[in-house]
N, C-alpha and C positions, 0 to 999 in steps of 0.2 A: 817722472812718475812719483806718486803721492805712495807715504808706507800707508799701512793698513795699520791703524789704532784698533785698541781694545772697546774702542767704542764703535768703530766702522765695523768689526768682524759680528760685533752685537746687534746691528741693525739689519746687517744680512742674512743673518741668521732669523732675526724676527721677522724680514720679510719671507724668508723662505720656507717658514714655519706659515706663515701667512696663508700663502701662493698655494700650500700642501694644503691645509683647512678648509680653504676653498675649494680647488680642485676634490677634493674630497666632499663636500657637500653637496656639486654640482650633482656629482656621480651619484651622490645617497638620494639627490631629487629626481634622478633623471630613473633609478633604479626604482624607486616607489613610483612613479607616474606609471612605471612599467607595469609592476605587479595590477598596479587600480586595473589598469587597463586587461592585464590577464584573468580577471577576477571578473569583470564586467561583461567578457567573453563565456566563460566558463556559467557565470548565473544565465544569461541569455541561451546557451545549451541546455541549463539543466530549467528552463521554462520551456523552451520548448521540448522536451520530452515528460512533461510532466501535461503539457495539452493535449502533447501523443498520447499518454497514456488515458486521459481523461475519456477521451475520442474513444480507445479504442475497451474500457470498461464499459463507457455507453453501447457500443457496439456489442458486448460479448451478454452484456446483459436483457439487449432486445432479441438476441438469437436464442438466448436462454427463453425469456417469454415466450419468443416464436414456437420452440420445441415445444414446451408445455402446457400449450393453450388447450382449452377442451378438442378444438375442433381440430388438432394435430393428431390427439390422441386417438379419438373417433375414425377419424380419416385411415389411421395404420393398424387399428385393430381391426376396420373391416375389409382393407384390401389386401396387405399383409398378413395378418396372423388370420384372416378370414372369419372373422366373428361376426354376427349379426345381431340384430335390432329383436328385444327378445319382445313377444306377441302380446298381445295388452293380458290376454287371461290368465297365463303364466307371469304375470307379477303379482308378488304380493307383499301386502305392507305389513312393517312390522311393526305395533306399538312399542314403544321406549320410554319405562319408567322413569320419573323424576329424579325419584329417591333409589341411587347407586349405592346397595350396603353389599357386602363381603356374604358373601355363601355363608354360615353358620352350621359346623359340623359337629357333633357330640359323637362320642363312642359310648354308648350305654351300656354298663353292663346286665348282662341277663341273669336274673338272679336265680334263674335253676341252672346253670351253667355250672355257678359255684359252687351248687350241692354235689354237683357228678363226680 
């Protein structure tokens, strides 16, 4: 049996120092491939509910249309609320001034008022 020099216990040590760096890096690569790969999954979910979503705006927004189309309204005010189609003589039009100005009110006072 051969002794172990200060120089033999120095090289085992550096290899074993070695062997630990590695084994440690595999692990730091094998753990990052990980995460990519958890990250990859997770944007893949969060596109597909984001299509769902898209889908289903367009959808809330055609139903919206649908409700409030002239001819929904027509349709529930005369079977529903029982309204009807008012007779041609009974309408009347109203002209509508261009020029929108504010009421203009004064309080005047009445000057025999002041003398009583």
């Amino acid at each position: 049996m051969r002794k172990r020099t200060k120089k033999s216990a120095g090289r085992f040590l550096f290899k074993s120092c070695f062997v630990l760096c590695l084994l440690c890096g595999v692990f730091a690569l094998v753990w990052l491939r990980a995460a990519v790969t958890n990250l990859e999954y997770e944007l893949g979910q969060l596109e597909r509910e984001k299509v769902e979503s898209i889908r289903y705006g367009k959808a809330i927004t055609a139903e919206r249309a649908k409700l409030c189309s002239v001819k929904r309204v027509e349709e529930v005010a005369l079977k529903k609320l029982g309204m009807t189609l008012p007779e041609r003589e009974k309408v009347f039009l109203v002209k509508r001034s261009r020029d929108v100005v504010p009421y203009a009110v004064a309080m005047k006072r009445n000057p025999d008022r002041l003398n009583k």
